[in-house]
LUMLUMVO-239871 format. One line per field, with one value per atom (N, C-alpha, C): residue in three letters; x, y, z; chain; atom name; residue number from 1. Coordinates in Angstrom, 3 decimals, m for minus. Example, Ala and Ser with C-alpha at 12.3 -4.5 7.8 and 13.67 -1.06 7.14 Angstrom:
! LUMLUMVO-239871
residu = [ALA,ALA,ALA,SER,SER,SER]
X = [13.190,12.300,13.200,12.850,13.670,12.900]
Y = [m5.690,m4.500,m3.300,m2.250,m1.060,0.030]
Z = [7.800,7.800,7.800,7.080,7.140,7.870]
chaine = [A,A,A,A,A,A]
atome = [N,CA,C,N,CA,C]
num = [1,1,1,2,2,2]
//
This chain:
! LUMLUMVO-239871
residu = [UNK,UNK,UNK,UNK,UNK,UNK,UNK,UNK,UNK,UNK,UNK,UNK,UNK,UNK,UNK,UNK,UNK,UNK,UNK,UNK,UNK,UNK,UNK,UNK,UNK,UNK,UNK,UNK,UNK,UNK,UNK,UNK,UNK,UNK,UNK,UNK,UNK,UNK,UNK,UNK,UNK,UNK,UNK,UNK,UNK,UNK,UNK,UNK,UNK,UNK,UNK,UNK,UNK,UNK,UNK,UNK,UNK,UNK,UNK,UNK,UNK,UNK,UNK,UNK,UNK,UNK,UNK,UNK,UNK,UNK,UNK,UNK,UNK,UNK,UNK,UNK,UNK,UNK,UNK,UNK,UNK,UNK,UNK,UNK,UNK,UNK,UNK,UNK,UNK,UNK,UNK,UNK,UNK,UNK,UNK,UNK,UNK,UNK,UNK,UNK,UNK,UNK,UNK,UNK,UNK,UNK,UNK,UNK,UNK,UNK,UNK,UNK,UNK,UNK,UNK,UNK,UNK,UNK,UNK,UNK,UNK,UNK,UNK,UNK,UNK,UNK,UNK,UNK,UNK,UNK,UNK,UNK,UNK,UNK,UNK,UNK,UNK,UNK,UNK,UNK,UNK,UNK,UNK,UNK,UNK,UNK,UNK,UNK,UNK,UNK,UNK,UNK,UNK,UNK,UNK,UNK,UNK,UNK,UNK,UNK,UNK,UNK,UNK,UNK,UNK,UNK,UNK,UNK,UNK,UNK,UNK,UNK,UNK,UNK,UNK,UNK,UNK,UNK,UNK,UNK,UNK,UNK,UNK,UNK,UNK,UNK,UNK,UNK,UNK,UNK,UNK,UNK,UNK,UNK,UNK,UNK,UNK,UNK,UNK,UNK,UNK,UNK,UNK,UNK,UNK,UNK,UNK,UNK,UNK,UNK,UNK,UNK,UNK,UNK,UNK,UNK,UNK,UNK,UNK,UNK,UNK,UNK,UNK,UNK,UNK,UNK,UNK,UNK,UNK,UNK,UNK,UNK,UNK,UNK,UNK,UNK,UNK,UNK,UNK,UNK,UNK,UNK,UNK,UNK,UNK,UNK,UNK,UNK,UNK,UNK,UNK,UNK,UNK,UNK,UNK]
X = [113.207,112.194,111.076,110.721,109.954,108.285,107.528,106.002,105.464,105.820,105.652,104.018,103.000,101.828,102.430,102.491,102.845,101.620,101.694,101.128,100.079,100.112,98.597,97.645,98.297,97.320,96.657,97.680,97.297,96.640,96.425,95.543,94.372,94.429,93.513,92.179,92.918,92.255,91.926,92.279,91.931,90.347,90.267,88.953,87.938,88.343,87.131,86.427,87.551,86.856,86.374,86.513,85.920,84.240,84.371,83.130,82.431,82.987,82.283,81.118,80.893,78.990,78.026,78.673,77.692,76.709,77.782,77.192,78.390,78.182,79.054,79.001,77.894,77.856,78.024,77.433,77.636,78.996,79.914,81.164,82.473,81.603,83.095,82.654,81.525,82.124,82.963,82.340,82.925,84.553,84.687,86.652,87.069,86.094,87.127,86.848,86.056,85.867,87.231,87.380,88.451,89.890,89.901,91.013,91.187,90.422,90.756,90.754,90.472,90.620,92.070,92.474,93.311,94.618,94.791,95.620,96.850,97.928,98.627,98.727,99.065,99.299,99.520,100.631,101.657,101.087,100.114,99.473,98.456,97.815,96.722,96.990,98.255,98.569,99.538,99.836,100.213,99.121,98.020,96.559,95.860,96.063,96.017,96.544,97.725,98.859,98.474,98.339,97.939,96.633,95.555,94.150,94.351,95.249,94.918,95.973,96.935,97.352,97.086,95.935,95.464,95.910,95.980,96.665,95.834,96.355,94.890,94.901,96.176,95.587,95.286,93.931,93.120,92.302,91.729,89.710,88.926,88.383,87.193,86.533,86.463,85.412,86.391,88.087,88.567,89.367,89.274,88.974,88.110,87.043,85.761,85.560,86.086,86.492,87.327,88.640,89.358,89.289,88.284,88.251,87.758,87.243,87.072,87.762,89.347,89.823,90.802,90.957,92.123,92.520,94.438,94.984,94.834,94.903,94.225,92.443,91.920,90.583,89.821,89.192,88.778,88.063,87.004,86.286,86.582,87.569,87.894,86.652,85.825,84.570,84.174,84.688,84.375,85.293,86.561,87.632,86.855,85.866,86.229,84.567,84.332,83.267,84.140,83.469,84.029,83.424,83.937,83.835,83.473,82.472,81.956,80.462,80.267,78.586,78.061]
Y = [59.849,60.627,60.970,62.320,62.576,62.946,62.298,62.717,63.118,64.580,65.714,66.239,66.807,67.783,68.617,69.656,70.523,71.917,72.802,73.835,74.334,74.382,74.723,73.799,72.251,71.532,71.188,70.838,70.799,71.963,73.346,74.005,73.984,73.646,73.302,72.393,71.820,70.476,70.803,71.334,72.445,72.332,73.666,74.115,73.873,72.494,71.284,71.137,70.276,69.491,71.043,72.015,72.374,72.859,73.152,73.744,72.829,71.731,70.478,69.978,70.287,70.416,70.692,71.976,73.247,72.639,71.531,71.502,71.739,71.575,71.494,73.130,73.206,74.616,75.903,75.730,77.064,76.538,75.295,75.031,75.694,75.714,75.497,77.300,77.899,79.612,79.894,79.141,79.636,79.628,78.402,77.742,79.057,79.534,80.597,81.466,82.262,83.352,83.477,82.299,82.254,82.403,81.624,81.997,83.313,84.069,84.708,86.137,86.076,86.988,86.851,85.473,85.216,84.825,84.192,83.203,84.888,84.398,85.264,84.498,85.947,85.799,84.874,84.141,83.130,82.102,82.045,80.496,80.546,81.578,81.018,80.768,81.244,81.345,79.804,79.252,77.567,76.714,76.908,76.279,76.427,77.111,77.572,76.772,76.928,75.832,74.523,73.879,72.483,72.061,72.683,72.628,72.588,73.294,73.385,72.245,71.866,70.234,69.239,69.539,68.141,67.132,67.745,67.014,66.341,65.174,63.996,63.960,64.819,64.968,65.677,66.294,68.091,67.103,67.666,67.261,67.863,67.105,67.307,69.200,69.232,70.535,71.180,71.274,72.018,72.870,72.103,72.099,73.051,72.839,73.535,74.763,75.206,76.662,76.971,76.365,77.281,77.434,77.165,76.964,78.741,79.478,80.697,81.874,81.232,82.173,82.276,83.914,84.719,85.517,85.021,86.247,87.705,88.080,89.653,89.997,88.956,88.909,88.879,89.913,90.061,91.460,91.265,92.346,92.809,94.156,94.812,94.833,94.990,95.127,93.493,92.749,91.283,90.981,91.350,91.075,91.883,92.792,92.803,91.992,91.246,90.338,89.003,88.769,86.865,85.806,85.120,83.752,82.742,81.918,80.974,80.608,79.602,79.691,79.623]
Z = [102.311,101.632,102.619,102.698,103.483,103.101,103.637,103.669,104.146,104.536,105.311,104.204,104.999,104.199,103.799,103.036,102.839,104.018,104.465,105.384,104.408,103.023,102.743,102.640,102.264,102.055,104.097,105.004,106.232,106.600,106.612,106.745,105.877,104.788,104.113,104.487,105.027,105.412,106.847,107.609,108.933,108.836,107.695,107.246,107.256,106.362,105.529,106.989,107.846,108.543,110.105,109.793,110.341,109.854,108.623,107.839,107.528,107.659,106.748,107.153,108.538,108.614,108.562,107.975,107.724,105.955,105.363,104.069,102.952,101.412,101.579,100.431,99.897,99.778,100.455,101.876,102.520,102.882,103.344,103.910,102.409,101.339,100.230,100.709,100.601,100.675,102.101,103.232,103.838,104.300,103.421,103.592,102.524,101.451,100.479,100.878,101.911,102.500,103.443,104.163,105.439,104.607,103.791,102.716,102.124,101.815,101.262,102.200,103.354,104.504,104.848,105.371,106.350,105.624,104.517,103.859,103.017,103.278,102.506,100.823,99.823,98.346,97.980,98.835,98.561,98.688,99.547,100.183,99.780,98.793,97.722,96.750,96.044,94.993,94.820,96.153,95.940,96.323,96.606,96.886,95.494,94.751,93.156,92.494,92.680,91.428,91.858,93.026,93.449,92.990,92.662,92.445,90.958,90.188,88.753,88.167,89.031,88.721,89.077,89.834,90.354,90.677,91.969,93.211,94.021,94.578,94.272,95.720,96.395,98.210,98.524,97.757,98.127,98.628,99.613,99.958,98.823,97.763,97.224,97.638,98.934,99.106,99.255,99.637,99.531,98.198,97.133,95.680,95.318,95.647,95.738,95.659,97.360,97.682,96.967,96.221,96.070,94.550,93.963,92.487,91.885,93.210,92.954,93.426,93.588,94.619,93.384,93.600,92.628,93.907,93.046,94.411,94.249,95.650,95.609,95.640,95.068,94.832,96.359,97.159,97.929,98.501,99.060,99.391,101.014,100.582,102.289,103.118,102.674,104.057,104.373,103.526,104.434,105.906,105.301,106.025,107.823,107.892,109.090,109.579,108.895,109.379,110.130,110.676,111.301,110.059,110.146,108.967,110.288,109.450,109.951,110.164,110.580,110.811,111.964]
chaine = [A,A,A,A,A,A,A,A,A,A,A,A,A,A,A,A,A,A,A,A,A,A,A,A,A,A,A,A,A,A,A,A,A,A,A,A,A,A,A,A,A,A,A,A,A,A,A,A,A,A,A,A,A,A,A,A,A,A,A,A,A,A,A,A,A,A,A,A,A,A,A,A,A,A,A,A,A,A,A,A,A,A,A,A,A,A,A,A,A,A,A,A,A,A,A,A,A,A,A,A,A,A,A,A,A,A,A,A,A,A,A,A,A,A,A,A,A,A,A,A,A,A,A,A,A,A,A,A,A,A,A,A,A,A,A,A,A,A,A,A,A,A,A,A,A,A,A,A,A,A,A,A,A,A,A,A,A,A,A,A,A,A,A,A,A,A,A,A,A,A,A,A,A,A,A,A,A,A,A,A,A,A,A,A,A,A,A,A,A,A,A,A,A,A,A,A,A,A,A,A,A,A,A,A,A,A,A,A,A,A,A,A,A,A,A,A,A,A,A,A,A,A,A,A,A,A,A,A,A,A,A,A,A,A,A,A,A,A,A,A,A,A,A,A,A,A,A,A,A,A,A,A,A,A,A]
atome = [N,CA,C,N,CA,C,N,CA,C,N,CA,C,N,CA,C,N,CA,C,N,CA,C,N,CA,C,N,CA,C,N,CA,C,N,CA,C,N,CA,C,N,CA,C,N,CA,C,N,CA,C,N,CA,C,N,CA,C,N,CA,C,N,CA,C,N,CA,C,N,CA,C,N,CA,C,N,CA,C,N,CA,C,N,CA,C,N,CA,C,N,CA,C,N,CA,C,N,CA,C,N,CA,C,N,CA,C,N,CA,C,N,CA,C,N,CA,C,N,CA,C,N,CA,C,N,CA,C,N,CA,C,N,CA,C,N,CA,C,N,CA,C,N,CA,C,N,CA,C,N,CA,C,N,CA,C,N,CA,C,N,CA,C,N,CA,C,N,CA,C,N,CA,C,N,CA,C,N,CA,C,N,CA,C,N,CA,C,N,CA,C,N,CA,C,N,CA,C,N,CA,C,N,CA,C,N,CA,C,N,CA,C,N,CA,C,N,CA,C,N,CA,C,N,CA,C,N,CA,C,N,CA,C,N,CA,C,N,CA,C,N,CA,C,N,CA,C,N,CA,C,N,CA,C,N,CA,C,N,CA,C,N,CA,C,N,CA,C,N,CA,C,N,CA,C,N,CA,C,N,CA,C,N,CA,C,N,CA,C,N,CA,C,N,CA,C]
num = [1,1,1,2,2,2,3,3,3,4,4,4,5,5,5,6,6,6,7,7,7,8,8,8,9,9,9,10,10,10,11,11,11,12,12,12,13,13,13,14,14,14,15,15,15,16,16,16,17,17,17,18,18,18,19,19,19,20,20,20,21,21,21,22,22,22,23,23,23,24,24,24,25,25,25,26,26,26,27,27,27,28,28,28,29,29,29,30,30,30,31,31,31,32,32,32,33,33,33,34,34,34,35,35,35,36,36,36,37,37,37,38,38,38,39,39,39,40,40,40,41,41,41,42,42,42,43,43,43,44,44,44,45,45,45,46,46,46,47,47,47,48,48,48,49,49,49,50,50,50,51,51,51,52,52,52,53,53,53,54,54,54,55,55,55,56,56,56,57,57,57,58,58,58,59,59,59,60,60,60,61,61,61,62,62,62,63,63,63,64,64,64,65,65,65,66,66,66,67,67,67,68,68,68,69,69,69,70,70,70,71,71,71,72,72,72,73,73,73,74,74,74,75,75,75,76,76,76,77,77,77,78,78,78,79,79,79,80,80,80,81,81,81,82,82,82,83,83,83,84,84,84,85,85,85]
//
């Protein structure tokens, strides 16, 4: 039996611990900003299903961010900003 991350929760967790000093307010927009620029349909839309079954190996702030993310839901003129702080 294998206990492999699954690639959204390990990128997920990428994020956190990159944003995660910023706070954890400006860090949760900026993990769903980066998500929702960079992340394909598919890999929000299983960062979605994991968050709304509560899956007890999310990071807290990565929960957070993604509690406002709908797929498709995104503003084209962000996408050509940089994410981050």
């Amino acid at each position: 039996m294998s206990h492999e991350v699954p690639p959204v929760v390990r990128l997920g967790h990428d994020l956190v611990r990159n944003f995660e000093p910023l706070g954890p307010e400006k860090a949760a927009y900026e993990i769903a900003t980066h998500i929702r620029k960079f992340w394909e349909a598919r890999m929000r839309a299983d960062l979605a299903a994991r968050v709304r079954s509560g899956d007890p190996t999310l990071h807290p702030l990565l929960v957070r961010a993604a509690q406002d993310l709908v797929d498709d839901d995104y503003d084209r003129a962000e996408v050509s900003e940089s994410s981050g702080g």
